[in-house]
C-alpha positions in Angstrom: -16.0 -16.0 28.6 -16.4 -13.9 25.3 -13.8 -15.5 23.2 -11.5 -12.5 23.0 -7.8 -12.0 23.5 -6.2 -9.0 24.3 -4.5 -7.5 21.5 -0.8 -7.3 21.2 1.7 -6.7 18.8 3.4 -9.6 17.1 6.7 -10.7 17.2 8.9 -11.5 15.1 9.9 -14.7 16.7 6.2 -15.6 16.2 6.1 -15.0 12.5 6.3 -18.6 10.6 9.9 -18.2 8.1 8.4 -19.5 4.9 5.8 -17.4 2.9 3.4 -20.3 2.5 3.7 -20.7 6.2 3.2 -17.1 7.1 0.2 -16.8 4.7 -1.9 -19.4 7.0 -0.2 -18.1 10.4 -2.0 -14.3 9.2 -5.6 -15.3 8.5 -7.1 -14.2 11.8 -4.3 -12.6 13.1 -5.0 -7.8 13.1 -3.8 -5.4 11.1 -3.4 -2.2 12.7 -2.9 1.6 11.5 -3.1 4.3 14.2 -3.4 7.2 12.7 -2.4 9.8 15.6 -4.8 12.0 17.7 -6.2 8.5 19.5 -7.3 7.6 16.0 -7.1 3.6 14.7 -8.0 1.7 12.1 -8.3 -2.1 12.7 -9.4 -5.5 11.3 -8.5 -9.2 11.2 -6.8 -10.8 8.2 -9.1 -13.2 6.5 -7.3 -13.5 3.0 -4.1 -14.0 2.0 -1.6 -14.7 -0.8 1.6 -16.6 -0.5 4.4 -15.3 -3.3 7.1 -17.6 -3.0 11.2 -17.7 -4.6 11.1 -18.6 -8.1 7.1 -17.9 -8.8 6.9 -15.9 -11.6 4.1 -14.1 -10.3 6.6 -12.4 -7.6 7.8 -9.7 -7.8 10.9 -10.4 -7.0 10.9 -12.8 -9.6 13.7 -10.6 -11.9 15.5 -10.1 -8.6 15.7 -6.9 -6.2 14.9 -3.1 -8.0 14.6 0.1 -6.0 10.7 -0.5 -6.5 10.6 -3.8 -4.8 13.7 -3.7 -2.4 11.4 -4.0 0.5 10.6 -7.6 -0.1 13.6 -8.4 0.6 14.2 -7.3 4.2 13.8 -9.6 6.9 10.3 -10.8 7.5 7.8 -9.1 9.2 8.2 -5.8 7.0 5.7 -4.2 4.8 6.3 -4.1 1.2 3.7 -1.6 -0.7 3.4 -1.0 -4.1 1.2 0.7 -6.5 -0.3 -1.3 -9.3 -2.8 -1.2 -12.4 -2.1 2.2 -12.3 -5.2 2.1 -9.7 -4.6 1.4 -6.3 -1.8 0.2 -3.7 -1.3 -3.4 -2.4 0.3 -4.5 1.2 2.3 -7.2 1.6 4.5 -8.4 4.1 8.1 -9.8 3.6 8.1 -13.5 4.8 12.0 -15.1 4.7 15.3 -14.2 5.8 17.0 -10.7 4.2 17.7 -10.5 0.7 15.4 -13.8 0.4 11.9 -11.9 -1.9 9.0 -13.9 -0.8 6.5 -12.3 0.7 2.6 -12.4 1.6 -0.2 -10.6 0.0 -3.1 -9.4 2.3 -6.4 -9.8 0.1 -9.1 -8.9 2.8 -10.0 -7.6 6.0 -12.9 -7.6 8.3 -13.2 -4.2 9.6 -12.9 -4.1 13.4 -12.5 -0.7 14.4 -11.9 2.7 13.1 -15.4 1.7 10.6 -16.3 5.0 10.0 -12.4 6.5 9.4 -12.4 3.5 6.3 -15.6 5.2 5.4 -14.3 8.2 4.9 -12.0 6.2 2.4 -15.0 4.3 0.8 -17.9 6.2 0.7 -21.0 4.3 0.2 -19.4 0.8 0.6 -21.2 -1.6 2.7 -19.2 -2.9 5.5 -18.6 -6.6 3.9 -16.8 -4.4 1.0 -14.5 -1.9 3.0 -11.7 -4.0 2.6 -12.9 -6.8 0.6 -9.4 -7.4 -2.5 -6.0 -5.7 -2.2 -6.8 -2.0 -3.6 -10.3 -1.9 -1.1 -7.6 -3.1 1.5 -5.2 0.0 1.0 -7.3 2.4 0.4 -10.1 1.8 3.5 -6.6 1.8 5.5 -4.5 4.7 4.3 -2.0 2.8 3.3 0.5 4.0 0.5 4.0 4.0 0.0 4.8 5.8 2.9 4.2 2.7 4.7 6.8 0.7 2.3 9.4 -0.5 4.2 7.6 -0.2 7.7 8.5 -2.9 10.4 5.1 -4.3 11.3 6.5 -6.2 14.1 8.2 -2.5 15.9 6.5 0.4 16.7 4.9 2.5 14.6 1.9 3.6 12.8 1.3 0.1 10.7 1.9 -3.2 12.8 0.7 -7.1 13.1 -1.8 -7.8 15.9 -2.6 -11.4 17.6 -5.8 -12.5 16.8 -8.7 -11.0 19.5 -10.7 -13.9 18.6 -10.4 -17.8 17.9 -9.4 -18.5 14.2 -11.8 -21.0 12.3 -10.3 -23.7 10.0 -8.5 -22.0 6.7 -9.8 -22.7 3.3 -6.7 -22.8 0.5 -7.4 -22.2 -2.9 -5.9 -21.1 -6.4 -4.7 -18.1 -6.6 -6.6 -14.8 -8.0 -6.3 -11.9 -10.6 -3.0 -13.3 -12.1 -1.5 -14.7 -15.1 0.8 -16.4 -14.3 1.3 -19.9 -11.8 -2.4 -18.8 -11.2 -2.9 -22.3 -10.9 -1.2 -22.9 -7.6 -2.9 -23.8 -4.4 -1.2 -20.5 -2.8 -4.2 -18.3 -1.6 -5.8 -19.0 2.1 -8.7 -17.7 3.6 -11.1 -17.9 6.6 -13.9 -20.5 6.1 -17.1 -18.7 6.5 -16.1 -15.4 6.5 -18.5 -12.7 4.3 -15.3 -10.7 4.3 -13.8 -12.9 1.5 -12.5 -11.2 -2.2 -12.9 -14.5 -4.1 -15.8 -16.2 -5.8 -18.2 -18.6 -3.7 -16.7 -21.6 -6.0 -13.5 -20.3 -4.5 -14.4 -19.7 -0.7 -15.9 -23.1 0.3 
């Protein structure tokens, strides 16, 4: 026996209600982008950040906007935003509608599709494709096209089971954030050299 699962798309049924909850339920789970013409890009979720109601560092902290409307649909959904000027992150809405909590992938261990993230990242080792949020979306082609996207229907971005048995999940402070940084809100694969945070913060 090798271990692996066959891959299916995820449910929403299966998706935990609370963003804390979702957060853990992700690490290990795949996040999948076809790309048409029999092209994919895939990898398992080792990182993740839980944004929960009232946390200043939401973004749905001031309430719902036209930027950041997508956080508030009904979990499950993809909620991508550009930020720094830079880059774009992908979250996923994690509570009932109109609720704005959500989940913040950090990292990804490329599975398939390497050499299409490649293209994306040119000269980045593997470990780095999609090693923080703005690696993430870029070795994936994600942009705000995708905002809004039901990752639990089908369509070009989606939520995979895990193809492999999940090892225990580290939780630590959160990272590159003023504020409520302190909170234990960020979880992660033990082990994993996939990992955006600092060795002090991946034990």
């Amino acid at each position: 026996m090798s271990g692996k699962s066959r891959l299916r798309r995820l449910r929403r049924a299966e998706l935990p209600m609370h963003a804390t909850a979702l957060a853990q339920f992700l690490i290990g789970k795949t996040l999948v982008h076809d790309l048409g013409r029999g092209q994919r890009m895939s990898g398992r979720i080792v990182e993740t950040e839980a944004y929960l109601v009232g946390d200043a560092a939401a973004h749905s902290f001031r309430g719902k906007t036209a930027r950041n409307q997508s956080l508030f649909l009904e979990r499950g959904h993809a909620y991508v935003y550009f930020i720094y000027g830079c880059w774009f992150s992908l979250n996923v809405s994690a509570d009932e509608a109109d609720v704005g909590s959500g989940v913040l992938l950090r990292a990804i261990e490329p599975l398939s599709g390497i050499e299409l993230m490649q293209r994306q990242r040119p000269g980045a080792a593997l470990y780095d494709l999609a090693r923080g949020p703005g690696r993430l979306a870029t070795a994936f082609r994600i942009n705000r096209t995708l905002d809004g996207v039901d990752l639990c229907a089908p369509g070009p971005l989606w939520l995979g089971t895990a193809v492999r048995p999940v090892p225990p999940v580290g939780v630590s402070v959160r990272i590159g954030i003023s504020k409520e940084a302190h909170r234990p809100l960020r979880f992660y694969e033990r082990g994993s050299s996939y990992l955006s945070g600092t060795k002090a913060l991946n034990l």
